[in-house]
C-alpha positions as CSV (number, residue, x, y, z in Angstrom):
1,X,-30.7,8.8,42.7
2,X,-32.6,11.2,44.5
3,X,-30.6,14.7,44.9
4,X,-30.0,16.1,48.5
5,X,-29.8,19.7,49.9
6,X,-28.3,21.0,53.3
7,X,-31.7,21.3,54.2
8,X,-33.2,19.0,56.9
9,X,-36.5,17.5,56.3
10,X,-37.9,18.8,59.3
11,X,-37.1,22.3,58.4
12,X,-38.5,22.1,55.0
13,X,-41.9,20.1,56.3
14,X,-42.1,22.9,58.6
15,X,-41.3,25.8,56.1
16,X,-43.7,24.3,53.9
17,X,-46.8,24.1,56.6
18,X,-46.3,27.5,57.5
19,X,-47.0,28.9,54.2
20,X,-49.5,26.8,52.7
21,X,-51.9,28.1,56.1
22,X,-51.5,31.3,55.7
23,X,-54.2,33.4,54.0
24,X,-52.6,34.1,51.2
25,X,-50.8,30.5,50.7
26,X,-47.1,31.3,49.6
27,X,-44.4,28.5,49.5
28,X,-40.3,29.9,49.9
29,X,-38.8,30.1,46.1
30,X,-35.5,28.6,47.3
31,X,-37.7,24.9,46.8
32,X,-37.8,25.7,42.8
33,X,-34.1,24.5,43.1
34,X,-33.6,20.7,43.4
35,X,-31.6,19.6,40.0
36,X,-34.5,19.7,37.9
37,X,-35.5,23.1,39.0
38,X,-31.9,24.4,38.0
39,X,-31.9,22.9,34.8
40,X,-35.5,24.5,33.9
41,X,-33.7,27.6,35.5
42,X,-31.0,27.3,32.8
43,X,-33.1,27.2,30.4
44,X,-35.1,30.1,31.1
45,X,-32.1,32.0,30.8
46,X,-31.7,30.9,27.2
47,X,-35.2,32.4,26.4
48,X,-35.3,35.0,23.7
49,X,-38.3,36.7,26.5
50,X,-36.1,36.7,29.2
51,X,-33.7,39.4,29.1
52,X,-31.5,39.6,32.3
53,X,-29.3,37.1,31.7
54,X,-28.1,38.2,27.8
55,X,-28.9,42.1,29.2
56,X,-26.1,41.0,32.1
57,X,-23.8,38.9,30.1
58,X,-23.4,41.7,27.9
59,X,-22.4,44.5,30.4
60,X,-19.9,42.3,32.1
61,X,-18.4,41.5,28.3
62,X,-18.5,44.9,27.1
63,X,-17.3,46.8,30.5
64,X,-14.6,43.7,31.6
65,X,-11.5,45.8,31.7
66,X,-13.1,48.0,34.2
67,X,-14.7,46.0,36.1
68,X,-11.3,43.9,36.5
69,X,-10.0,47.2,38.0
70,X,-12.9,48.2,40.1
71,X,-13.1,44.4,41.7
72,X,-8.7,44.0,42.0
73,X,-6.9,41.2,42.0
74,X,-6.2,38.3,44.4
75,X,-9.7,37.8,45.0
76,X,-11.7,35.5,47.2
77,X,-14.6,34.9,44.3
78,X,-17.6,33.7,46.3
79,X,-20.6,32.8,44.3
80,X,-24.2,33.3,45.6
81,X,-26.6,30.8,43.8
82,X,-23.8,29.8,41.2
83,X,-25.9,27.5,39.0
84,X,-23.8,26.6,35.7
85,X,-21.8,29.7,36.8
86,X,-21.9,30.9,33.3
87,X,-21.3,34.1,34.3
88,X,-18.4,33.2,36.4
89,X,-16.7,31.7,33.6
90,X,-16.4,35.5,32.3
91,X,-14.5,36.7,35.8
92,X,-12.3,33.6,35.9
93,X,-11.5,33.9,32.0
94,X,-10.8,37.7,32.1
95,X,-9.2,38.5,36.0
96,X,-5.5,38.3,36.3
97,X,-5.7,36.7,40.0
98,X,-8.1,35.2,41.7
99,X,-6.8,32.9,45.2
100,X,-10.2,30.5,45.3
101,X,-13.4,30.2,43.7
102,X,-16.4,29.0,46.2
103,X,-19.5,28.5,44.3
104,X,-22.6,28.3,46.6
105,X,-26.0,26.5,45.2
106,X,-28.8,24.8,47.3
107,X,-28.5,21.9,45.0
108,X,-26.2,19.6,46.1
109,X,-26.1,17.1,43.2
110,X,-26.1,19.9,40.4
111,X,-23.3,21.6,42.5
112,X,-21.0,18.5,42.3
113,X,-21.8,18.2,38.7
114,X,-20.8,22.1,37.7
115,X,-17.9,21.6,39.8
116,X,-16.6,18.6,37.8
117,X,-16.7,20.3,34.8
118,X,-14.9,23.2,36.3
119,X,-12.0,21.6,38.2
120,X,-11.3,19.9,34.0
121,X,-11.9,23.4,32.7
122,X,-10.1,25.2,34.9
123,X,-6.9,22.4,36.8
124,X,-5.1,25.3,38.7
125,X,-7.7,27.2,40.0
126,X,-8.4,25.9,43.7
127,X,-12.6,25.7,43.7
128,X,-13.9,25.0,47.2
129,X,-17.9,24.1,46.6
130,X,-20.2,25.1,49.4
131,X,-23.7,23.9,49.6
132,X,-26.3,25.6,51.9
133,X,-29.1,27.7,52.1
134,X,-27.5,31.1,51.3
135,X,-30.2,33.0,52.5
136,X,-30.1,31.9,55.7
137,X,-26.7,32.8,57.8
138,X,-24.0,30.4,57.2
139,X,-20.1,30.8,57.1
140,X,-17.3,30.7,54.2
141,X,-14.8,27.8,53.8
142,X,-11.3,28.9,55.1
143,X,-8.9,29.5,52.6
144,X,-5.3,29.0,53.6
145,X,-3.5,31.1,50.7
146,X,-2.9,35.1,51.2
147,X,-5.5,37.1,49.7
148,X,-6.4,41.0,49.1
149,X,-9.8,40.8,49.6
150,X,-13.4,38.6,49.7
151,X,-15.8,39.1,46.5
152,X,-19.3,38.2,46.5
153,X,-20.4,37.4,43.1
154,X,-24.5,37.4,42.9
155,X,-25.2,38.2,39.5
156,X,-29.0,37.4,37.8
157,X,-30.8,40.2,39.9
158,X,-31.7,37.5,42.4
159,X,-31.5,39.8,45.3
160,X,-35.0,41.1,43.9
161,X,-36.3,37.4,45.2
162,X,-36.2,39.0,48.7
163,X,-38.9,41.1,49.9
164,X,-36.9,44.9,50.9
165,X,-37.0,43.8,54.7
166,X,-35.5,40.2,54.2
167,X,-33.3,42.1,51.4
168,X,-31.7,43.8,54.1
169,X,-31.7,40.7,56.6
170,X,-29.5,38.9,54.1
171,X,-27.0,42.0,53.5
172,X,-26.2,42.1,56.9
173,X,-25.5,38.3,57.1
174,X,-23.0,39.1,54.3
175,X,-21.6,41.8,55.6
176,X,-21.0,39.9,59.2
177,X,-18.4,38.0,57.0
178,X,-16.6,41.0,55.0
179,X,-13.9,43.2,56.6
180,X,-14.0,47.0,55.2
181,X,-12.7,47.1,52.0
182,X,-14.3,43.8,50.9
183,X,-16.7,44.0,48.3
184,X,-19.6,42.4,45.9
185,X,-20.6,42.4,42.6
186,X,-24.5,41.7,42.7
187,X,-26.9,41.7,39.2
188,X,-29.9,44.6,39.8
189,X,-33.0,44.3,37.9
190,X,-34.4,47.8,36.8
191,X,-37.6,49.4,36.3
192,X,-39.3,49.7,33.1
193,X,-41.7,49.5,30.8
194,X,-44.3,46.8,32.7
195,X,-45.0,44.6,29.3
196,X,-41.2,44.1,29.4
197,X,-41.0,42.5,32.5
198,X,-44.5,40.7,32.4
199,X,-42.8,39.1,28.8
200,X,-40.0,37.8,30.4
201,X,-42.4,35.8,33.4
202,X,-44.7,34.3,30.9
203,X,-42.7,33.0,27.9
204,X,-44.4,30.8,24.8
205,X,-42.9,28.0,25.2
206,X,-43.9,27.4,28.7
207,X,-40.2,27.0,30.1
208,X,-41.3,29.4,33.2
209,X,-44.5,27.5,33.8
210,X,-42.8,24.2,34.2
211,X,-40.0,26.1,36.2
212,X,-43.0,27.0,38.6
213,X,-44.9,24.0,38.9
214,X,-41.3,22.2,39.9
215,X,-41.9,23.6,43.4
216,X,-44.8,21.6,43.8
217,X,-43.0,18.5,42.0
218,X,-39.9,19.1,44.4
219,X,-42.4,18.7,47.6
220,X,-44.2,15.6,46.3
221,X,-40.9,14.0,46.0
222,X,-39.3,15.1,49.2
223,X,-42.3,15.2,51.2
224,X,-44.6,12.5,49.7
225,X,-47.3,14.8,49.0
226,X,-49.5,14.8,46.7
227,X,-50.1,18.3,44.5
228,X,-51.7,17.3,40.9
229,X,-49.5,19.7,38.9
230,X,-52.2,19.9,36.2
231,X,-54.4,21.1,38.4
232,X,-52.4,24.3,38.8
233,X,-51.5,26.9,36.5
234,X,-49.0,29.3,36.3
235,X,-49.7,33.6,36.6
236,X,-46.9,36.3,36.5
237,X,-47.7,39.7,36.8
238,X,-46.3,43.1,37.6
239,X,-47.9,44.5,41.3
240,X,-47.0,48.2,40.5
241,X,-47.8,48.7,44.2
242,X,-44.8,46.8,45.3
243,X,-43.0,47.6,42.2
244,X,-42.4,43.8,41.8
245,X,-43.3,40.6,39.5
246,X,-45.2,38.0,41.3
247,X,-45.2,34.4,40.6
248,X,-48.4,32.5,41.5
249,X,-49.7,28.6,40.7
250,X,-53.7,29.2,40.5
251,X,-56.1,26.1,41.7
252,X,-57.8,25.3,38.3
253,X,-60.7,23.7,40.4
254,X,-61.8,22.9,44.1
255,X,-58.9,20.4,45.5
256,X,-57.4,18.7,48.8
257,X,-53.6,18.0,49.0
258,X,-52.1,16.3,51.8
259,X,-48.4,16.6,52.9
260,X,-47.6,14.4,55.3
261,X,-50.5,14.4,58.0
262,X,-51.5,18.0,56.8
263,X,-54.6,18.0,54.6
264,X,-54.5,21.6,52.8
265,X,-58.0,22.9,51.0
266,X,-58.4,25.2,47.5
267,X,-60.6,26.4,46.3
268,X,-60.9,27.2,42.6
269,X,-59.3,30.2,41.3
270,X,-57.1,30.4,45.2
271,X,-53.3,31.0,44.3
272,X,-49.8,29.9,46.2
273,X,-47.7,33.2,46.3
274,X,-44.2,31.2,44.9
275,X,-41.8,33.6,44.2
276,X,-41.1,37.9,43.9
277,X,-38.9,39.3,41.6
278,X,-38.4,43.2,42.6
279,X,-37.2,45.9,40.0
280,X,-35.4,48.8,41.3
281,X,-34.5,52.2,40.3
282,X,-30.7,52.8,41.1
283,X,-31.7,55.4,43.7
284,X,-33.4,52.8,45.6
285,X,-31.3,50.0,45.4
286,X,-28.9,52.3,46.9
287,X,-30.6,53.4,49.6
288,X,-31.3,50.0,50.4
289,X,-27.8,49.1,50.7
290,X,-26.3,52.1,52.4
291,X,-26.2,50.7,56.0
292,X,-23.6,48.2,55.3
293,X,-22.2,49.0,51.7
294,X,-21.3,52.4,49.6
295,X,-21.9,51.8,45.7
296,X,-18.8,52.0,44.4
297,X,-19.2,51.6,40.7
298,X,-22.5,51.2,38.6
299,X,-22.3,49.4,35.0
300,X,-25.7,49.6,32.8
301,X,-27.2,48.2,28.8
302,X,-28.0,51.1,26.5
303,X,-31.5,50.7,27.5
304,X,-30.8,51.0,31.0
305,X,-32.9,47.6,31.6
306,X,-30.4,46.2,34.4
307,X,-27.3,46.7,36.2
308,X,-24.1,45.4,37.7
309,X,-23.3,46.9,40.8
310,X,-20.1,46.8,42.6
311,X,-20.5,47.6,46.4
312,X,-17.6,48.0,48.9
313,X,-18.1,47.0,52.2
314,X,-18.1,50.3,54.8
């Protein structure tokens, strides 16, 4: 059965469209995610190339106690993108109190499948599932029990998806929703040595290349277009410019695609823009913040690859 997102199909067509005519064709990331995208996602976490995920999950292990006492108790937990919330499991197995668990994902039907195994894992804990676009405004489910304060969880350095100016569009929507006091617990990506992060993009086994291409296999299926996947290829690479990784599908050869009544032209060697990943020092992330949030707390590896970051809302 085919897998359905808060996302209208108008919105989407139109989304879509814009992208594909602009100069440099780019298509919004958040269409990697139907539940094959998320699955491919979950596995690229498992990669022995891709670090972040291991490089976070060992931070949180290794610094729990005090990030139990930096976050508090009685929590609003809200998850941002909460996939298999693997991570999660770590906050829900470790913190002494916490009022509701909301796990946010674009996906509806891998949503409703996480939160089945949760609701058996965890019988007491009251989970309240939201599915929308998270990086567009939306609002919270209210939650009738008391509670000390609301907790975003975005963990996975996802906030480096955003370009800085969008990054800061999507803390104030946030923030509209926090009281002072109110915090989040966000994953940040950090600079380093460029073959590191160009690694992690371009694994062996081709997991991230598949992950890529399921954009284009996510809009022939919604859409009813018609991309040839193997007529694309995949390209990561760090743009020290923009102190980002940039995801691209390359044309292999001169082609016509047609999404809906839109007939789109490449040429060989033409790339779709799909997806940025910015790395930050802690300086800037800081900086970048500082209008709605004060860093309260910064955890970090031994190799200072990546951090978790709590940030209280000012």
């Amino acid at each position: 059965m085919d897998d359905h997102v808060t996302l209208s199909f108008p919105k989407m067509l139109d989304e879509i469209i814009e992208g594909l005519e602009k100069d440099q064709k780019e298509l919004p990331s958040k269409y990697f995610y139907d539940q094959r995208g998320s699955q491919l996602f979950e596995e690229i976490t498992e990669l022995e190339e891709y670090y972040p995920t291991r490089t976070e999950m060992r931070i949180m292990q290794d610094n729990m106690p005090y990030i139990i006492r930096t976050v508090g108790s009685d929590i609003i937990l809200a998850e941002l993108g909460s996939g298999s919330s693997k991570k999660t499991r770590l906050l829900l197995d470790h913190f002494p109190s916490i009022t509701s668990y909301i796990p946010i994902e674009i996906s509806e039907q891998y949503l409703a499948k996480v939160v089945q195994k949760l609701n058996q894992e965890y019988p007491d804990l009251q989970i309240e599932p939201l599915c929308t676009d998270y990086s567009m405004p939306f609002q919270l489910p209210a939650i009738a029990q008391p509670y000390s304060k609301i907790v975003f969880f975005y963990p996975g350095s996802t906030i480096g998806n955003f370009q800085p100016s969008q990054a800061k569009a999507f803390l104030n929507n946030l923030s509209t929703q926090l009281d002072p006091g109110d915090g989040m617990l966000v994953g940040v990506d950090l600079k380093k040595n460029i073959s590191v992060l160009e690694t992690a993009y371009n694994d062996r086994q081709g997991v991230t290349a598949s992950f890529n291409k399921n954009i284009l296999r996510h809009i022939n299926r919604k859409l009813d277009a018609n991309f040839n996947l193997n007529n694309f290829r995949h390209e990561a690479f760090y743009n020290r410019d923009e102190g980002r990784i940039e995801m691209h599908l390359v044309s292999r050869t001169d082609q016509t695609v047609t999404i809906e009544k839109e007939v789109f032209h490449f040429k060989q060697g033409e790339s779709i823009h799909t997806e940025n990943s910015y790395k930050y020092s802690l300086a800037d992330f800081e900086t970048l913040v500082s209008e709605w949030f004060s860093v309260e707390k910064v955890w970090t590896d031994s190799d200072h690859y990546f951090s978790l970051q709590y940030l209280q809302k000012i």
